[in-house]
MARZABA-393474 format. One line per 3 residues: number of its first residue (from 1); their letters; for each residue x, y, z of C-alpha. Coordinates in Angstrom, 1 decimal, always signed. Layout:
N
NUM) A) X,Y,Z  ...
REM end
This chain:
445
1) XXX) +0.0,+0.0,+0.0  +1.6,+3.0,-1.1  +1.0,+5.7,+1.8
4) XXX) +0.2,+9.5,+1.3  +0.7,+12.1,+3.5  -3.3,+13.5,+3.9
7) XXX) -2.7,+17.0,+5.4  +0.0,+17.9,+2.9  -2.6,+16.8,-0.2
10) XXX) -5.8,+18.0,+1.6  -3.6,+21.9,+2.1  -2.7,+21.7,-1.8
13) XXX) -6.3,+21.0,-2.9  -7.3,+23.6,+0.0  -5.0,+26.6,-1.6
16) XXX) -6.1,+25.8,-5.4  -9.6,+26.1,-5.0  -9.3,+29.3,-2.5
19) XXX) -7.7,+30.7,-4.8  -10.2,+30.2,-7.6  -13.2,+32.2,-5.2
22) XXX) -15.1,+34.5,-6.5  -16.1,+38.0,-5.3  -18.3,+37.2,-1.9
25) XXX) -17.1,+33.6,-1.9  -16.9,+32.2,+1.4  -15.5,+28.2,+1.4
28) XXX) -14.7,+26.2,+4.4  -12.9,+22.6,+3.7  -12.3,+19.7,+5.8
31) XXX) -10.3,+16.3,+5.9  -11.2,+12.6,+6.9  -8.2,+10.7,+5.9
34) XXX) -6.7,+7.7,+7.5  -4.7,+4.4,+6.4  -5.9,+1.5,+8.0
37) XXX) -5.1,-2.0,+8.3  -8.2,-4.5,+9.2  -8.0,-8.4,+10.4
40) XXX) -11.2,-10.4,+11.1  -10.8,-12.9,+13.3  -13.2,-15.4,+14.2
43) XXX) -12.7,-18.7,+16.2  -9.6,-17.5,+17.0  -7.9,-17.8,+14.1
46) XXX) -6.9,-14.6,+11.5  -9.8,-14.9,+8.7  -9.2,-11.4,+6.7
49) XXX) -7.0,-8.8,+6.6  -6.8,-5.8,+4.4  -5.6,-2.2,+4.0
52) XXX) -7.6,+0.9,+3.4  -6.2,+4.4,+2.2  -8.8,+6.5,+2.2
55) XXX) -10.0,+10.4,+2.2  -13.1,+12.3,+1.8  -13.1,+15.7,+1.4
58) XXX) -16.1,+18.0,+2.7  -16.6,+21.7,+1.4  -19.0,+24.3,+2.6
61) XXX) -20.1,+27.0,-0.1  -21.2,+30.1,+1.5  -22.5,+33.6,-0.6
64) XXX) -24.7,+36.2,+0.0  -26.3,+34.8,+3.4  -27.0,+31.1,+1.7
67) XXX) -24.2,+28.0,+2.1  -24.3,+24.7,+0.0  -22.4,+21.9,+0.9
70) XXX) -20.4,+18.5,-0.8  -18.1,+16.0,-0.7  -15.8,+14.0,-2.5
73) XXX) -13.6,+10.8,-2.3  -10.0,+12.3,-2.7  -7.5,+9.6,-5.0
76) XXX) -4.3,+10.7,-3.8  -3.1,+12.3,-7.4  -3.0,+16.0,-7.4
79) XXX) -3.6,+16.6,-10.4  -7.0,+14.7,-10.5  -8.1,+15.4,-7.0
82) XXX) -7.6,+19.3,-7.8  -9.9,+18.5,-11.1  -12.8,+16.8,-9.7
85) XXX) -12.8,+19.3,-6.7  -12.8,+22.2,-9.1  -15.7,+20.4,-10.4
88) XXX) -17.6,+19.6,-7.3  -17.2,+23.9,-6.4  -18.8,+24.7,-9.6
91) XXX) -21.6,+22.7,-9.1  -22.0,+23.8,-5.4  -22.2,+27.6,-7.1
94) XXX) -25.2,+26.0,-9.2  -27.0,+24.9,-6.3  -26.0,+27.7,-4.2
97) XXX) -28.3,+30.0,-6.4  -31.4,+28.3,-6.1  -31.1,+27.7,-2.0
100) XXX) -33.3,+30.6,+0.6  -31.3,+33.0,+2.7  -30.2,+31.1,+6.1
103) XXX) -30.7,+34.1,+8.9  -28.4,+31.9,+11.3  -25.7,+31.6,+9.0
106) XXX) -22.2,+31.5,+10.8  -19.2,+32.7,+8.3  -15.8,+31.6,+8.7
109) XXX) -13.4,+32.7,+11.2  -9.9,+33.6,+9.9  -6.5,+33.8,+11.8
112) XXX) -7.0,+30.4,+13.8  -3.9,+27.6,+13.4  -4.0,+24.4,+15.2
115) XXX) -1.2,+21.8,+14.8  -1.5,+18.3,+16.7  +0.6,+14.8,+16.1
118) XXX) +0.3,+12.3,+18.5  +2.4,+9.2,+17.2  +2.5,+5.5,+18.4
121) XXX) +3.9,+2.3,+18.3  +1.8,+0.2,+16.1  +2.2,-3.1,+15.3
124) XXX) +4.2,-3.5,+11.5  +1.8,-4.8,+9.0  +3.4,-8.1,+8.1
127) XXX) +3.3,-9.1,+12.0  +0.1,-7.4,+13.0  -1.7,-10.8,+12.4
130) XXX) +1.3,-12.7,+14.8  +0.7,-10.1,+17.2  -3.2,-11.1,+17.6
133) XXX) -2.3,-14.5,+17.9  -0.9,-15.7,+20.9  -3.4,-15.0,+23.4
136) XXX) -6.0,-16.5,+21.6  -4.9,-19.5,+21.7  -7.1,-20.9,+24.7
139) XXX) -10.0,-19.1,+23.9  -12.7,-19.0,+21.6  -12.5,-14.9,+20.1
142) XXX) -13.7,-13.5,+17.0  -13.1,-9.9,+16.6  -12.1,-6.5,+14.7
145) XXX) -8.5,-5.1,+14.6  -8.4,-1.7,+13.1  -5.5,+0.1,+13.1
148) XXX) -3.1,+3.1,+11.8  -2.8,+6.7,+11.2  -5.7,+9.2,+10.9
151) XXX) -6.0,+12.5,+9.6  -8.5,+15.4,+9.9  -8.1,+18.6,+8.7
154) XXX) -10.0,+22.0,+8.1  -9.4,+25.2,+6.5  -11.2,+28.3,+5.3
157) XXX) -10.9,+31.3,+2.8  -10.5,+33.2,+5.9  -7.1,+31.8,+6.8
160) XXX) -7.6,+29.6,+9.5  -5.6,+25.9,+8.9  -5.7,+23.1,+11.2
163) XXX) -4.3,+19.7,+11.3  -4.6,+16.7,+13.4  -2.7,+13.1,+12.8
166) XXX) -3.1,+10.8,+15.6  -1.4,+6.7,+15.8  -4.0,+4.2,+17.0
169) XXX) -5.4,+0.9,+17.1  -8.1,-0.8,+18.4  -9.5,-5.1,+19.0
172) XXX) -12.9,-5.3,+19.6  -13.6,-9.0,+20.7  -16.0,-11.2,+22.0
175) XXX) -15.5,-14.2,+23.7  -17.2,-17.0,+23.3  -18.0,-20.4,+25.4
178) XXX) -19.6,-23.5,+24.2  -23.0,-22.4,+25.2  -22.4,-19.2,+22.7
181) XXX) -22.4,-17.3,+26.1  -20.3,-13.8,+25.5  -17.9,-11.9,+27.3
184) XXX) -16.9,-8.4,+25.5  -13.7,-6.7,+25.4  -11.7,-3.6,+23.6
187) XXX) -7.9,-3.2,+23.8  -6.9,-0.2,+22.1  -4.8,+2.3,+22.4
190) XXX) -1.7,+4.0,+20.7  +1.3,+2.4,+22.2  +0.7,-2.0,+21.0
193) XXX) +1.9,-3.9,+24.1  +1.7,-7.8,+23.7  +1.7,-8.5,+27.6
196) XXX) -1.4,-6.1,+28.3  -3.5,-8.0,+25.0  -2.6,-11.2,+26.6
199) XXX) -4.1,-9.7,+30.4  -7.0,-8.1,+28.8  -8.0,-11.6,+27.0
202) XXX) -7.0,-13.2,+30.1  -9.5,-10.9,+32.0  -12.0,-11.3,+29.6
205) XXX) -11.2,-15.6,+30.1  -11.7,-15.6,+33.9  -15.3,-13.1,+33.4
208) XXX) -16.3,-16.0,+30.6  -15.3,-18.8,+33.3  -18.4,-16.9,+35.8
211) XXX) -20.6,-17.6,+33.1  -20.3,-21.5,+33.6  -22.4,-21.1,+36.9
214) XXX) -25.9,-21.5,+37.3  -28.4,-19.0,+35.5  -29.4,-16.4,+38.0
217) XXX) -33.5,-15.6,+37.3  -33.9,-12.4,+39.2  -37.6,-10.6,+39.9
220) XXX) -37.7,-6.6,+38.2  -36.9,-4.6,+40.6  -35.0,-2.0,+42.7
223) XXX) -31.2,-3.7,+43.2  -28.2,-2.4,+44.9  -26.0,-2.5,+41.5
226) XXX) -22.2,-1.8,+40.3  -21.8,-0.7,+36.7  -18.2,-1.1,+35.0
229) XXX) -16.6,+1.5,+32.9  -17.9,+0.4,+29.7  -21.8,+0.8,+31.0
232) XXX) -21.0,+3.9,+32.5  -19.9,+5.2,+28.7  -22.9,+3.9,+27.1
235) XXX) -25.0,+6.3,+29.4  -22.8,+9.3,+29.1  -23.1,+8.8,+25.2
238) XXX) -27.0,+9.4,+25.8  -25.9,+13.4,+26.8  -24.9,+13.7,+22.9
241) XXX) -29.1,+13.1,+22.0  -31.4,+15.5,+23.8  -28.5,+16.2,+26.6
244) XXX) -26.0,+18.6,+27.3  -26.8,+20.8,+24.2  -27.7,+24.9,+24.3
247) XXX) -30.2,+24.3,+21.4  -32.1,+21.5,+23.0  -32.3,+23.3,+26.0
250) XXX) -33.4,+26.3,+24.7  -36.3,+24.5,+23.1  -36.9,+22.8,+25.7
253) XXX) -35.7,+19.1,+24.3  -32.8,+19.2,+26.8  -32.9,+16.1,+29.6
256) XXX) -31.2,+18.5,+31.8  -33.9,+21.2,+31.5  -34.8,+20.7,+35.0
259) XXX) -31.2,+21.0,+36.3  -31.5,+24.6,+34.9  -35.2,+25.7,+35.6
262) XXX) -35.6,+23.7,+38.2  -32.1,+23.7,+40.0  -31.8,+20.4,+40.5
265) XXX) -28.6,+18.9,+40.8  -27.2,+16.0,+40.8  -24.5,+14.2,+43.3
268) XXX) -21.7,+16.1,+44.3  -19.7,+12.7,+43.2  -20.2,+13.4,+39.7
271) XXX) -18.5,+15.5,+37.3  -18.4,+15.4,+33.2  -16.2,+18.0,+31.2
274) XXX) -14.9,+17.7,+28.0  -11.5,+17.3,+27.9  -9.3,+17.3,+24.6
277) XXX) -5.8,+17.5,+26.4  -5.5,+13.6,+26.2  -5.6,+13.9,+22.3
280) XXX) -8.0,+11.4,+21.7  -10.0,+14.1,+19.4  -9.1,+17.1,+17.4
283) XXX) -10.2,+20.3,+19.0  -11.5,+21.8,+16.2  -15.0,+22.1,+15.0
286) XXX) -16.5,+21.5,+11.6  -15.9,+25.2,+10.5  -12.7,+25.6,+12.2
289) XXX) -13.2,+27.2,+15.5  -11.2,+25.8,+18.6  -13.5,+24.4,+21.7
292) XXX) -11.5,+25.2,+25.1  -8.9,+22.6,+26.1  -10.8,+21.8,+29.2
295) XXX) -14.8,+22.7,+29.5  -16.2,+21.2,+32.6  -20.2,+20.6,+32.1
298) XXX) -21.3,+19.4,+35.0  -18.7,+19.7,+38.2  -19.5,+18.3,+41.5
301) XXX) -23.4,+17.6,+40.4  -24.2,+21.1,+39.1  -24.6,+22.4,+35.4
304) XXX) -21.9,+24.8,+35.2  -21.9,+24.5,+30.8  -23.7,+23.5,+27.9
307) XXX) -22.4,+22.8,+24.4  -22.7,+26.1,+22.5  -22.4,+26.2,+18.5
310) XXX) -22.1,+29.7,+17.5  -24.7,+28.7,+15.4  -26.9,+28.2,+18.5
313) XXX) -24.9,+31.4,+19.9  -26.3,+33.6,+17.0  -30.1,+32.1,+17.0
316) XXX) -30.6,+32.3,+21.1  -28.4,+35.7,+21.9  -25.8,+33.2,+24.3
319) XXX) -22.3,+33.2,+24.2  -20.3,+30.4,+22.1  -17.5,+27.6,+23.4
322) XXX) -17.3,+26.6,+19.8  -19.1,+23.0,+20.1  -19.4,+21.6,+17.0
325) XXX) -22.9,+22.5,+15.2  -24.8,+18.9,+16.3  -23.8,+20.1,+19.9
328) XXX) -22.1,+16.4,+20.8  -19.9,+15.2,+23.4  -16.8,+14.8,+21.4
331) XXX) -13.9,+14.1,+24.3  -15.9,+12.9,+27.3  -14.0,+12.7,+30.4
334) XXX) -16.4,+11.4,+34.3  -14.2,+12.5,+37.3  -12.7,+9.5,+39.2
337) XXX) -14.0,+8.5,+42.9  -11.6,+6.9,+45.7  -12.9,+3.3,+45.1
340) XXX) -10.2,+0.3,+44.3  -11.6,-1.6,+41.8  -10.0,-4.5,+43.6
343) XXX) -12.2,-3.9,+46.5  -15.7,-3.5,+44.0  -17.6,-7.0,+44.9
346) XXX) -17.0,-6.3,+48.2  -18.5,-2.9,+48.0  -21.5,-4.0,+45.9
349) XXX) -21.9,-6.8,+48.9  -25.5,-8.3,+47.6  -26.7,-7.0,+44.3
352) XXX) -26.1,-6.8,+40.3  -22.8,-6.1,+38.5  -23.3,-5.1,+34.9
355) XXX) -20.6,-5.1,+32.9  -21.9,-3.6,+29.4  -25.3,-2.2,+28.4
358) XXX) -27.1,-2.4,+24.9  -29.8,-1.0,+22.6  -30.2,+2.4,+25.2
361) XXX) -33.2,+4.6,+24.6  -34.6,+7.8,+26.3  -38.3,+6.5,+27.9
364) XXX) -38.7,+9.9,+29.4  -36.2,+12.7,+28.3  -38.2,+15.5,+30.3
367) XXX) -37.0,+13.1,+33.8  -33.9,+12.2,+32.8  -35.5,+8.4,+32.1
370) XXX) -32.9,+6.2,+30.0  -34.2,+2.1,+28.9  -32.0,-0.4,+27.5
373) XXX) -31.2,-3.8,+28.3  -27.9,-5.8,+29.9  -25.9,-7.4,+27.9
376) XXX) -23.1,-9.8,+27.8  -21.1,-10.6,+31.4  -23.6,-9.3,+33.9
379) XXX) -23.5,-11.2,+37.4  -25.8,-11.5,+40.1  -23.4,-11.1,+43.6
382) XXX) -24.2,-12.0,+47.1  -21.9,-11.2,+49.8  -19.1,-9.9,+47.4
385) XXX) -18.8,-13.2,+45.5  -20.2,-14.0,+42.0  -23.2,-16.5,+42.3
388) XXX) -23.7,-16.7,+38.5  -25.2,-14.6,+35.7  -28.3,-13.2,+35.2
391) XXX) -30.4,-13.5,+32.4  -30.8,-10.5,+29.8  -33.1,-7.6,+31.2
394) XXX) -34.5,-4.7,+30.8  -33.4,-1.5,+32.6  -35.2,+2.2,+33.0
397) XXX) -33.8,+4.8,+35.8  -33.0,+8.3,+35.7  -30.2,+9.8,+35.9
400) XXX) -31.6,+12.0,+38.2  -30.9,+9.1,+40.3  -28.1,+6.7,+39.4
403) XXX) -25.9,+9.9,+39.0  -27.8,+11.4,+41.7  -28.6,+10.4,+45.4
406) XXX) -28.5,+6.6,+44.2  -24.9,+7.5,+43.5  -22.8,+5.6,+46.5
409) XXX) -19.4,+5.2,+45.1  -16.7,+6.1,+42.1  -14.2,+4.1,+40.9
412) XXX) -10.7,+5.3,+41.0  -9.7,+4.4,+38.0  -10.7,+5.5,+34.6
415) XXX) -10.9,+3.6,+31.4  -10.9,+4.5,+27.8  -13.8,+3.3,+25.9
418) XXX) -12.9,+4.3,+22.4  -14.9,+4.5,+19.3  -14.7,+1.4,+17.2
421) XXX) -17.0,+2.3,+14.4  -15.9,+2.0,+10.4  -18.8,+3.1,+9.0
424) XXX) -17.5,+5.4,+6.1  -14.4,+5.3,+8.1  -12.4,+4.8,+11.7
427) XXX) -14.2,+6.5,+13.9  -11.9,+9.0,+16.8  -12.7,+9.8,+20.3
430) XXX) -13.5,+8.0,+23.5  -15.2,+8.2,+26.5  -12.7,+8.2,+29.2
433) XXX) -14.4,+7.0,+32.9  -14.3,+5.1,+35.9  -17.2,+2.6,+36.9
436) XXX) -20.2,+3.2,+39.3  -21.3,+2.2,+42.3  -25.3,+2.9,+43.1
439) XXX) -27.3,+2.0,+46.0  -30.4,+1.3,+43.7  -31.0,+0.5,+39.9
442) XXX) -34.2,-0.2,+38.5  -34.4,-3.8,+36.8  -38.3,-3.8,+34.8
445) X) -38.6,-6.7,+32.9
REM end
């Protein structure tokens, strides 16, 4: 696979077509890039593997208070690239023409630079497959390896460049016994280390040995519960959708409405920011603006900050912190507690320990009401030692109350649960957090 250097192509494109603008022009460009290598495992053994090269390139048209946008599939000549992207601005000035006047329009911000590399040690392509190996050997996996280098990029007309590269891989695995019983794992990361992938699947092997005992059949109800890292990042990805953003609360869609009208607040063992200083997501939005290094949203249980667009800024009359335009969590970092996660069963004492979450819903977005159902790994504990596991259930709380007075304990240590999605492209970010300790969560069906 011949490798290109994404940045350097995506600025050469970027400086032919700004300098091909017309009078009132406006154009704002961004880069998805990334070269990839993929193995498929399944039944432990190395299926598939494959390398992808890939960039897309995203432009934003904007002229006399109306903005078009497009995209194409960069090739890596160019010569051609510059071509078909000439192309694609022409026909965004077609279809500029017949769009209405946007009164929220934000225009591009010039004079901002941004500059962040954050290399690894990856495993070589010929012995990536070797690598996997070894500690599979005494268990049944099948799985996704992604990994390599990605690249985003933006610039505007208005002078603002940024870059971002970032070294990183990820295994996302299952585990299976001969029952087809699962146990789910990630190890990713930037640095490859082939004595933490063989602890993390041996981990994963002693949870999958629990799952030999007896079937645990427990009643819905109210249950003293501990939820593990992953969990806890499936609910924190719920404050991207009707959560932590300025627009949805200022139409009133926001889950934490009541937080603000209300002044409710949650438990002063919980706090959320978003946090890019562990470069596990470029800091810059979609039209180039740079979102504070550190932005704490909820600290100690109170809304201190929402994620403002200045699109939302310009609509509602409130001030900006540059979130991207969809108002998402993009680097999600929960504030650690003071509990050893060696000492967890004990904690928990009698109860449930859920170990990953699925299919999560809101039931009630106005109370802070999240569904979904466990999945994979979750054990029913009495007297801080694993009886067995419990079938699948169904789950509805608020988070009014498992991050609010239901909330006993934090973990002290944080994991990173990373983004393992393809679709189009690797996916960046993670949620970085510790695991939860609640005195009551409600099992329904």
């Amino acid at each position: 696979m011949v490798k290109t250097d994404w940045q350097v192509h995506f600025e050469r494109v970027a400086e032919d077509l700004f300098g091909r603008l017309g009078e009132g022009e406006h154009l704002t460009l961004s880069l998805s890039g990334e070269d990839s290598q993929f193995i498929r495992v399944n039944g432990a053994r190395v299926r598939q593997t494959g390398q992808v090269s890939d960039a897309r390139l995203s432009m934003e048209l904007i002229q006399d208070e109306r903005r078009c946008s497009g995209s194409l599939t960069l090739g890596g000549d160019g010569s051609e690239d510059a071509i078909r992207a000439r192309e694609e601005l022409q026909r965004l000035r077609e279809e500029l023409r017949q769009l209405p006047r946007d009164p929220y329009i934000v225009m591009p911000v010039g004079g901002l630079r941004s500059d962040s590399r954050h290399a690894g040690q990856l495993p070589e392509l010929e012995r990536a497959a070797d690598a996997l190996v070894p500690a599979m050997q005494a268990a049944d996996l099948t799985g996704i390896y992604a990994g390599g280098r990605i690249w985003r990029g933006q610039a505007n007309s208005a002078g603002s460049r940024h870059g971002f590269v970032s070294d990183s891989f990820s295994m996302d695995y299952s585990l299976l016994d001969p029952e087809e019983r699962m146990v789910k794992g990630t190890y990713a990361g930037s640095d490859w280390d082939d004595e933490a992938w063989s602890d993390h699947v041996a981990q994963s092997a002693r949870q999958l040995s629990q799952l030999d005992k007896p079937l645990q059949r427990i009643e819905p109800g109210r249950y003293r519960c501990f939820i593990a890292s992953a969990g806890v990042a499936d609910l924190l990805g719920m404050f991207s959708w009707h959560g932590l953003s300025e627009a949805d609360m200022q139409t009133g869609e926001s889950a934490f409405l009541r937080m603000r009208e209300e002044g409710l607040s949650l438990s002063p063992k919980f706090s959320l920011a978003e946090d890019f200083r562990n470069g596990l997501h470029p800091r810059f939005n979609d039209i180039g603006e740079l979102a504070p290094e550190h932005l704490d949203l909820i600290l100690e249980g109170r809304l201190v900050n929402t994620l403002v667009s200045s699109r939302t800024a310009r609509e509602f009359g409130v001030e900006s912190n540059h979130a991207d335009e969809g108002e998402y969590l993009r680097s999600p970092v929960m504030a650690t507690g003071d509990l050893p996660e060696a000492e967890v069963l004990e904690a928990l004492d009698t109860g449930v320990y859920l170990s990953n979450l699925h299919y999560l819903n809101w039931s009630d977005v106005a109370g802070g009401r999240i569904t979904g159902m466990t999945r994979y790994a979750c054990f029913w504990v009495e007297k801080g030692e694993i009886v067995g596991p419990i079938a699948n259930m169904r789950f509805d709380d608020s988070f009014y109350h498992f991050f609010g007075e239901q909330l006993e304990a934090v973990t002290e240590q944080a994991r990173v649960n990373p983004e393992v999605g393809s679709y189009g492209g690797r996916s960046l970010g993670a949620t970085v957090c510790p695991g939860i300790l609640l005195s009551e969560f409600a099992l329904t069906l």
